[in-house]
C-alpha positions in Angstrom: -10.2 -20.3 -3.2 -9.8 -16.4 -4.2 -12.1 -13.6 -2.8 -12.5 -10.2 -4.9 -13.1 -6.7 -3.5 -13.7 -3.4 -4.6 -10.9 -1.2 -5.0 -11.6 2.1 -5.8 -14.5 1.1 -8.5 -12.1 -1.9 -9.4 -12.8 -5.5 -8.8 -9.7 -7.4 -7.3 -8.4 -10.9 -6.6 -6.9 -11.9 -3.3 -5.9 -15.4 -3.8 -3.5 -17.0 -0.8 -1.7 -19.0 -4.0 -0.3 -16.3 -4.6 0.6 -14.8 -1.5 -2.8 -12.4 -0.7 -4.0 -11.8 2.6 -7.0 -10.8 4.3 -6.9 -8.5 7.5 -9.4 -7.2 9.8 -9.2 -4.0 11.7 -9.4 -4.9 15.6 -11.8 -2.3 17.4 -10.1 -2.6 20.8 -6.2 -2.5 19.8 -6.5 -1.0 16.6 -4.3 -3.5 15.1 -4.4 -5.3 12.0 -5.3 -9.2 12.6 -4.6 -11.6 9.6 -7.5 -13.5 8.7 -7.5 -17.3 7.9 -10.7 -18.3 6.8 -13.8 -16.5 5.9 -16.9 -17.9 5.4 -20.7 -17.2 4.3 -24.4 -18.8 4.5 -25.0 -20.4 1.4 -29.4 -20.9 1.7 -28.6 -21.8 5.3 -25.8 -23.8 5.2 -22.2 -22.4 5.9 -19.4 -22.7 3.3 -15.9 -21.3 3.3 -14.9 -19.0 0.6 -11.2 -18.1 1.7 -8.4 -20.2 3.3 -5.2 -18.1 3.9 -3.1 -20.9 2.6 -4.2 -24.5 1.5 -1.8 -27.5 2.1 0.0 -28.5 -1.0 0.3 -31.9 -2.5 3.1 -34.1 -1.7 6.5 -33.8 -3.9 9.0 -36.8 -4.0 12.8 -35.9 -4.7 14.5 -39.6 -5.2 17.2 -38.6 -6.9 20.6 -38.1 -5.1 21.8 -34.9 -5.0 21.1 -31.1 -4.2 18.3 -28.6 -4.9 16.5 -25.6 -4.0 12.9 -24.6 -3.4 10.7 -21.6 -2.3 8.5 -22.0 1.1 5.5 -20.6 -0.7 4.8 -16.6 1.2 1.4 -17.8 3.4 2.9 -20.9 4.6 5.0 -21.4 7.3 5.7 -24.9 8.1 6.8 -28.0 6.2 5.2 -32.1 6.2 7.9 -34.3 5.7 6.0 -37.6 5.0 9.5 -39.4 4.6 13.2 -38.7 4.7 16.3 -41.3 4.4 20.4 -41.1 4.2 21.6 -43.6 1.2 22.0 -47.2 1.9 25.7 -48.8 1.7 26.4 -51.3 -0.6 27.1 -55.1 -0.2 30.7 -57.1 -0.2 31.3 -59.2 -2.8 32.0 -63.0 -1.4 34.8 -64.5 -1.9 36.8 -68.5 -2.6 39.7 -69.6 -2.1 42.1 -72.5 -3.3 42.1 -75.1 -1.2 41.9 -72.8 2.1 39.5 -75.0 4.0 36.4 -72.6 3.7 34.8 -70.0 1.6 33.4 -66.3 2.4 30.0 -64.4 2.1 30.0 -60.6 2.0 28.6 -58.5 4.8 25.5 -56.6 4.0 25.2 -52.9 3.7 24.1 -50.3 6.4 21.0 -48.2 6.4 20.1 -44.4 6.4 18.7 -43.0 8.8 15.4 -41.8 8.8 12.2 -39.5 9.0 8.8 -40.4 9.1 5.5 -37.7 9.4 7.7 -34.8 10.9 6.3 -31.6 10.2 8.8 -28.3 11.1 8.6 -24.5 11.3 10.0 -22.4 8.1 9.8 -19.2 7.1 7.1 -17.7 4.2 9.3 -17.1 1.0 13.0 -18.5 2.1 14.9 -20.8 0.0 15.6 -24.3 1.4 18.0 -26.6 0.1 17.2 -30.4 -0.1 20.4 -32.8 -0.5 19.3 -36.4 -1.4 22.0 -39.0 -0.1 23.9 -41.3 -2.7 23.8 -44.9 -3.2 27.4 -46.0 -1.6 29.1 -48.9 -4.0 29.3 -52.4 -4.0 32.3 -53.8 -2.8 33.5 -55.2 -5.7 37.0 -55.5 -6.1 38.6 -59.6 -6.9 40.2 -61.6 -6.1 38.1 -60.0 -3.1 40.2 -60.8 0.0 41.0 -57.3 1.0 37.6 -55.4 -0.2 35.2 -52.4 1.1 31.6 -51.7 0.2 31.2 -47.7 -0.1 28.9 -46.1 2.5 25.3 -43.5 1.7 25.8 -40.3 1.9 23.9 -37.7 4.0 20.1 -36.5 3.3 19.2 -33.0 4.8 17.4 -29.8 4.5 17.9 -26.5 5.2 16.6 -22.9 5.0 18.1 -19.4 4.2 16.3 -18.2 7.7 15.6 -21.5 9.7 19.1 -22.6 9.6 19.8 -26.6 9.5 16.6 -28.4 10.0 17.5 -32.0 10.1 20.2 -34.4 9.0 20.0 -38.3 8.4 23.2 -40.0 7.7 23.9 -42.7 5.2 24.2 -46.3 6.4 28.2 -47.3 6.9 30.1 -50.1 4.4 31.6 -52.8 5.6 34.3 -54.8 4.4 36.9 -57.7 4.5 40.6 -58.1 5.1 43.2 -60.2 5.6 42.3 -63.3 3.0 45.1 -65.0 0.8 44.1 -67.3 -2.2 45.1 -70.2 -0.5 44.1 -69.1 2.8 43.6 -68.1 5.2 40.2 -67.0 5.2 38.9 -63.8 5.2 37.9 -61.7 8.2 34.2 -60.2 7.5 33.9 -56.4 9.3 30.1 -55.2 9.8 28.4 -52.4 8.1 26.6 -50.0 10.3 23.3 -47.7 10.4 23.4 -44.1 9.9 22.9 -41.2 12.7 20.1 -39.0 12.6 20.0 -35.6 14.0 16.5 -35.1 13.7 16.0 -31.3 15.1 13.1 -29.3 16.7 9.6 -30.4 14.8 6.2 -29.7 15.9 4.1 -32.0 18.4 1.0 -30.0 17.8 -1.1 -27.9 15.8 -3.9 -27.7 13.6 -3.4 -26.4 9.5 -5.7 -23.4 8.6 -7.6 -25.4 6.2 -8.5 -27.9 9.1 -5.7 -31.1 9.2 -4.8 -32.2 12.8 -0.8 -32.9 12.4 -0.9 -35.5 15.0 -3.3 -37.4 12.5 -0.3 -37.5 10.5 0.8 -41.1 9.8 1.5 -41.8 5.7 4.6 -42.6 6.2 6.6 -45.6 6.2 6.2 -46.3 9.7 2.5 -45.1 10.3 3.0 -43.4 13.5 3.3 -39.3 13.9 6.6 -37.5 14.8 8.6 -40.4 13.8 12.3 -40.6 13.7 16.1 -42.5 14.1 19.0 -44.2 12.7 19.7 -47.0 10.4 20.9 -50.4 11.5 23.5 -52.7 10.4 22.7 -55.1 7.2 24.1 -58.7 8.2 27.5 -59.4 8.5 28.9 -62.2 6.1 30.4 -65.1 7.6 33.0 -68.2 6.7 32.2 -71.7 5.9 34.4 -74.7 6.8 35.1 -77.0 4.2 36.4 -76.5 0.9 33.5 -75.9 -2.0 31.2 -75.7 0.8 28.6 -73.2 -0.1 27.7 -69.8 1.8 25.2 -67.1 0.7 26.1 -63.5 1.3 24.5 -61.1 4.3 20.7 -59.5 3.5 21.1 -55.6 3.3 19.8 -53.8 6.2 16.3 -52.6 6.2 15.6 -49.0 6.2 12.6 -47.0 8.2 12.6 -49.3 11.4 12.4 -52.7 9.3 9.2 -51.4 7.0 11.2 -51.1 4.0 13.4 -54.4 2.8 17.3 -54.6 2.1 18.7 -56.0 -0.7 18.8 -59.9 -0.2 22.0 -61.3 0.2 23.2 -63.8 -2.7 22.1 -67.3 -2.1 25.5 -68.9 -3.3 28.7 -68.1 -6.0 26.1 -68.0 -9.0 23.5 -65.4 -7.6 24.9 -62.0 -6.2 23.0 -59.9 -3.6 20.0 -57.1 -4.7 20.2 -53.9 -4.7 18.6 -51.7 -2.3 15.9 -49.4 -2.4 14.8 -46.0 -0.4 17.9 -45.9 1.9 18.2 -49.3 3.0 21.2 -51.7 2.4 22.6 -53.8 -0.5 22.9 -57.3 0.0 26.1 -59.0 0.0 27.8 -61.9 -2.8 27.5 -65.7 -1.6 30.6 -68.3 -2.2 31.0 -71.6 -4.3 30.4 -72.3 -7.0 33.1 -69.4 -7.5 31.6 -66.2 -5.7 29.2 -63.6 -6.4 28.8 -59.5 -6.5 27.3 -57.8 -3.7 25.2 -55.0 -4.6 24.4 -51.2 -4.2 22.5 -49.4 -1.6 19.4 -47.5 -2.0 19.4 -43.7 -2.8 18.0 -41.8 -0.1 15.0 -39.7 -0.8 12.9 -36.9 0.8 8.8 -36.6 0.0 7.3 -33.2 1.9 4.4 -30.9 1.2 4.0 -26.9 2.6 1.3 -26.1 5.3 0.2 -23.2 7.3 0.1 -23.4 11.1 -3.0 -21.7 12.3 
């Protein structure tokens, strides 16, 4: 909310929007101290009338790649409600001719994550946002010798604050050494990504009155949350010829609270695609054999705040 003062027979705003401060005059140091909230007694009850800075509304950026933004002047830390590397993508499964079995394809890895971290920046830097990609299905027949692309990296950093954290996009995996008529396929595993979560705040209380540690909107519901991604399912070989197999689930991103991509039930149905970081799922085998699917794009949602 702005406040006005007189200014040489001028009224003037001071709104903290758009950077406007309010400073008293300390009687024993003789120093400036910034003010952050004024208030006044409105027919005996107290109301505030100025807030050095109010916490902004959340902002989602889901699509991969990079960006910049403006830490607004008064504030001078940064909510991130939810952060993820992109999820790997799925191998397709594969059959065979007579080989005495058939293949499923290994699910993709997850990102790692963020969830309810808030961290230090500084009033008026740039920061740069990079959203992690999608990595790629592992489509590639006759599908003997095939890899699923991994996610790439989500981060941010600032002009001033340097690198503030890094999560990693979940690893491919793949298959090798199949023939047509055999022999079967070995199935490799995907893996999780690494996070490098950097310094965030344990404490502290927002000028317009939110506790941090009450923090807990994000996908795993608990404060200060934080870590890598996990392996989706590896795909394994049936014995028989014709038998069926279904492909590996996609690994789940944010600690298991958001799903991977299932993995396809059989040769008819391929594996889903992920969503928010977490793994495609891999093809099934017989009748014939099935795709396996993208990962999920990583994503970032955060909102500016001012430390008091």
């Amino acid at each position: 909310m702005p406040i006005f003062v007189k200014d040489a027979g001028q009224w003037r705003e001071i709104s903290s929007s758009t950077g406007g401060e309010v400073f008293l005059r300390d009687g024993t140091s003789y120093t400036n101290k910034t003010i952050n909230n004024i208030y006044v007694k409105d027919n005996g009850t107290w109301r505030e009338v100025y807030s050095l800075f109010e916490t902004t509304s959340f902002v989602t950026v889901s699509t991969a790649g990079s960006s910049q933004i403006s830490v607004p002047a008064n504030a001078n830390a940064i909510h991130i409600q939810q952060a993820v590397g992109g999820g790997a993508g799925g191998v397709h499964g594969a059959d065979y001719d007579k080989a005495g079995g058939e293949s499923g394809g290994t699910g993709g890895g997850s990102g790692a994550y963020i969830s309810d971290r808030v961290y230090s920046v500084v009033g008026g830097e740039q920061l740069t946002i990079n959203v992690g990609a999608s990595g790629s299905a592992g489509n590639s027949p006759p599908n003997y010798n095939v890899s699923a692309g991994s996610g790439t990296v989500t981060n941010l950093s600032g002009g001033s604050t340097g690198l503030l954290f890094s999560l990693a996009g979940g690893g491919g995996g793949s298959a090798s050494g199949g023939g047509v008529q055999g022999p079967l396929r070995s199935n490799s595993p995907s893996s999780g990504g690494t996070a490098t979560l950097g310094s965030s705040l344990s404490s502290g209380t927002t000028v317009d009155g939110l506790n941090i540690t009450t923090f807990n909107s994000g996908p795993n519901n608990t404060f200060n949350s934080g870590g890598a991604g996990v392996a989706g399912v590896t795909g394994t070989n049936c014995g028989g010829d014709n038998c069926t197999v279904a492909g590996g689930n996609g690994a789940d991103s944010y600690n298991g609270n958001i799903n991977g991509g299932s993995g396809g039930p059989n040769g008819n149905t391929g594996g889903s695609v992920g969503t928010q970081g977490s793994g495609g799922g891999g093809g099934g085998a017989e009748p014939g054999s099935s795709n396996g699917a993208v990962g999920g794009v990583g994503e970032m949602v955060y909102r500016f705040l001012r430390i008091a």
